[in-house]
C-alpha positions in Angstrom: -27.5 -61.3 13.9 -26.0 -58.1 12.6 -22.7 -59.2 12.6 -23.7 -62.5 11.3 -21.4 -63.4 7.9 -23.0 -65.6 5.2 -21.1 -68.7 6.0 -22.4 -68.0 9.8 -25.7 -68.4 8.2 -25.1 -71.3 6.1 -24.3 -72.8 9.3 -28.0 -72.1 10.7 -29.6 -74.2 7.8 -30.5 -77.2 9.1 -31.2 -78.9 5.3 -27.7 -78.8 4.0 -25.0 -76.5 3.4 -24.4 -77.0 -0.2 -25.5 -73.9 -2.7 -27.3 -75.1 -5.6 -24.8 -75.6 -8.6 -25.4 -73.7 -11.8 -26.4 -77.6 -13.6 -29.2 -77.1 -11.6 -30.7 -73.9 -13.5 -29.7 -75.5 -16.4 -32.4 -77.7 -16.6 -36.1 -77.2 -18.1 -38.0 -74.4 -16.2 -40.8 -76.2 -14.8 -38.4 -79.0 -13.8 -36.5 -75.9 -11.9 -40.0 -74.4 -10.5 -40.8 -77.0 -9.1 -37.5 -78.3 -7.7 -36.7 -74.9 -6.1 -40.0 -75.3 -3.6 -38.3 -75.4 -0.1 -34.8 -74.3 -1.0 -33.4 -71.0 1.0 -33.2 -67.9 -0.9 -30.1 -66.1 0.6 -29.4 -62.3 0.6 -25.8 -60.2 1.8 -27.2 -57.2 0.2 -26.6 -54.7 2.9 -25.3 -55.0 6.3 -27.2 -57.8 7.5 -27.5 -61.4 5.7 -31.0 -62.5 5.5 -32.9 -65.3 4.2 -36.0 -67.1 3.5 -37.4 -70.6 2.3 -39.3 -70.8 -1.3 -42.5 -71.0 -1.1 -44.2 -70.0 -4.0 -42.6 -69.8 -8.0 -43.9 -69.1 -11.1 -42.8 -70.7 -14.5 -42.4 -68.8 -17.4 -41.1 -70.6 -20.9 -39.9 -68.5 -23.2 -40.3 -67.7 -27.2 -43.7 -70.3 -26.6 -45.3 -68.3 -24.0 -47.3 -65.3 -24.5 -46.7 -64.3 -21.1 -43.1 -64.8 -21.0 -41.0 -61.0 -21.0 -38.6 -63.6 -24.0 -41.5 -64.2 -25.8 -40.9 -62.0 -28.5 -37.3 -62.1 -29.2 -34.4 -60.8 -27.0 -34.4 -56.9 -26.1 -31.7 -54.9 -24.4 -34.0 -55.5 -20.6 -34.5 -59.3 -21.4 -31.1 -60.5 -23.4 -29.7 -62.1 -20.1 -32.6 -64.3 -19.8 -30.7 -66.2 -23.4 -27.4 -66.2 -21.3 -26.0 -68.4 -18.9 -28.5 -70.1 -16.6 -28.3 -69.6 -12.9 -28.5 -65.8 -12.8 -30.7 -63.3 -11.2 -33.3 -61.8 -13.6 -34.3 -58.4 -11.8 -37.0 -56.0 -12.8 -38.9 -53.5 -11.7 -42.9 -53.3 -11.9 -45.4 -50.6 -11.7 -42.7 -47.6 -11.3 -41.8 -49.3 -7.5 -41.5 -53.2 -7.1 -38.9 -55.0 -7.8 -39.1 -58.8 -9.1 -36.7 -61.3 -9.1 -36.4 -64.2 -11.2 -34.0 -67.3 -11.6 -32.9 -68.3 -15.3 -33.2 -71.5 -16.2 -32.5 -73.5 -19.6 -29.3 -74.2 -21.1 -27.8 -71.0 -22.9 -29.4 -69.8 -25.6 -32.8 -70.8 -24.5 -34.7 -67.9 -22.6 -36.6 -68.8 -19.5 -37.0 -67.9 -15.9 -38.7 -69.4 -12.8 -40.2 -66.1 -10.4 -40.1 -66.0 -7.1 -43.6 -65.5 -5.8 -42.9 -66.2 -2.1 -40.7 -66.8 1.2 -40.9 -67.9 4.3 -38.7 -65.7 6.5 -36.2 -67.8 8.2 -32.8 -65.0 8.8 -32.6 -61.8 9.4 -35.8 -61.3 10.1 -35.9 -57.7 12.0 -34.1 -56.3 9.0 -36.4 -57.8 6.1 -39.4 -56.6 9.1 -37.9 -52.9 8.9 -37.3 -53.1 5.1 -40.9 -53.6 4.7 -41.9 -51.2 7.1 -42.3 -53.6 9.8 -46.2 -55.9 8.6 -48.4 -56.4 11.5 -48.1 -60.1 10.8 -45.2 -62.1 9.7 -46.6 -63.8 7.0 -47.2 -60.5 5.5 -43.4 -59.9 5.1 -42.5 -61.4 2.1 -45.9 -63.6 0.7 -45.7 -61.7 -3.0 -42.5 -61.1 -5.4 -42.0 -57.0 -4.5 -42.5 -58.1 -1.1 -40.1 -60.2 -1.2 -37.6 -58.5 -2.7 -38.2 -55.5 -0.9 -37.5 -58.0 2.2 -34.4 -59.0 1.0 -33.1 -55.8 0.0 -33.2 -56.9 -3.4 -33.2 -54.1 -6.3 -32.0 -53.9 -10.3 -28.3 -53.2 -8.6 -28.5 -57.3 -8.5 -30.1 -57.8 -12.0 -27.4 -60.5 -14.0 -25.8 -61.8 -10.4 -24.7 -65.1 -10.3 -26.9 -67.0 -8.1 -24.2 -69.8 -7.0 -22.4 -66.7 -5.1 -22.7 -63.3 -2.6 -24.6 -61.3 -2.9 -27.9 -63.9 -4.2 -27.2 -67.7 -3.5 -29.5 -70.2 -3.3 -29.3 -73.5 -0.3 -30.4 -76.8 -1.4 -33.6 -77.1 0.8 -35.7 -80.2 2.5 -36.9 -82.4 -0.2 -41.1 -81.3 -0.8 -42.9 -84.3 -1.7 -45.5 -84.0 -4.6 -48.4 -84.2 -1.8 -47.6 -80.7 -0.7 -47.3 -79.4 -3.7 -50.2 -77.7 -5.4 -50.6 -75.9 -9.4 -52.3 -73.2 -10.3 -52.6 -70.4 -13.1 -50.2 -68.2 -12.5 -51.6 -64.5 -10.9 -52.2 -61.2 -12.5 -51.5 -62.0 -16.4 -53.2 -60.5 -19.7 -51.9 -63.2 -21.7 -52.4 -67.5 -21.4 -53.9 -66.9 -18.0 -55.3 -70.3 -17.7 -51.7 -72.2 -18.0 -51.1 -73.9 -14.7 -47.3 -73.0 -14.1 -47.6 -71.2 -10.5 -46.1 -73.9 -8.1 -47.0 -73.7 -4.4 -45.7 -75.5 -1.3 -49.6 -76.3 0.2 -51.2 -74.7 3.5 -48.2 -72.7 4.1 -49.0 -69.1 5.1 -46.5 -67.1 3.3 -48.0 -68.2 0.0 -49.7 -65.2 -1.4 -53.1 -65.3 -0.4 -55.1 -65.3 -3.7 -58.7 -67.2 -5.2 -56.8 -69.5 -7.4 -55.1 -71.2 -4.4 -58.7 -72.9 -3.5 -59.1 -74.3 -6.9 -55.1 -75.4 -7.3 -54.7 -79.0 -8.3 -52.5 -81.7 -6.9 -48.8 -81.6 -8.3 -47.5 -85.0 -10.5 -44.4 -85.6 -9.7 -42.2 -85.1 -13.1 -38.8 -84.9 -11.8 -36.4 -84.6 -8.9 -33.3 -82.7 -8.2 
């Protein structure tokens, strides 16, 4: 696996092949949220690809939500998010966790879907080791510094374009609405009861949390 070149890994997908095109971002962010559910998240940061399928997002809408980094105006950390879609918003939380998030919305139009959780699927030994090796596998990358710490994922890729190396994103198995489940989304000050965390159901690398026994059915809006 170590030698293993990102169109070797492409190869090992067994949904498609094709990388989500930039229209795709484009559209409104909960359409994108929930959309991304079951795509591959794919990293050739360092020497060895790795990869793993979305599991878990959060939706986050811009100048009208209080919990939204846009929400007060463009500043020089949160300016890309009115840029082109389909770029990597990277931040760093706490002094030590990085978080990465997709942008979404035609430019001009802040917004950004975060990526809560993955199911490791490449490179597994190497997002193991990155993370200090979890005594369980569903440990590895079930929360967004997990997961980026997983995927070697730091500010370094903060404004990369997500259609290419080193951050691209595979068009995943389709998730039907009946394994998909809503919920506030986890640890905010502001609009805490807004139901914009997305969540494929009973898979084990969502982050274990109280809101997932109370999370609702999805209704499906829109497909890709």
């Amino acid at each position: 696996m170590a030698h293993m070149t990102s169109k070797d890994l492409i190869k090992t997908q067994p949904a498609s092949n094709q990388t989500l095109p930039r229209e795709f971002y484009g559209q409104p962010t909960t359409v994108v949220a929930r959309n991304v559910l079951g795509c591959t998240l794919v990293s050739t940061v360092g020497q060895t690809p790795t990869a793993g399928r979305i599991v878990e997002v959060e939706a986050y809408l811009g100048s009208g939500d209080p919990a939204a980094h846009s929400y007060n105006g463009p500043t020089p950390r949160t300016r890309i998010q009115w840029g082109p879609p389909g770029h990597a918003y990277v931040y760093l939380i706490y002094g030590m966790y990085h978080c990465i998030n997709f942008i979404t919305e035609p430019e001009g139009t802040p917004g950004c879907v975060l990526i809560r959780g993955l199911e490791p699927l490449v490179g597994y030994k190497c997002m193991s080791d990155r993370r200090n090796r979890p005594k369980q596998k569903r440990d590895t990358a079930n929360g967004p510094g997990k997961l980026a710490q997983a995927l070697g994922i730091d500010r370094t890729q903060n404004g990369s374009d997500l259609t290419e190396e080193p951050l691209f994103v595979l068009k995943g198995l389709p998730i039907s609405a009946t394994h998909v489940r809503v919920s506030p989304r986890i640890g905010l000050v502001h609009a805490v009861d807004v139901p914009l965390r997305f969540f494929i159901h009973n898979n084990e690398h969502v982050s274990r949390h109280p809101f997932n026994r109370n999370a609702t059915a999805y209704s499906e809006q829109s497909k890709v």
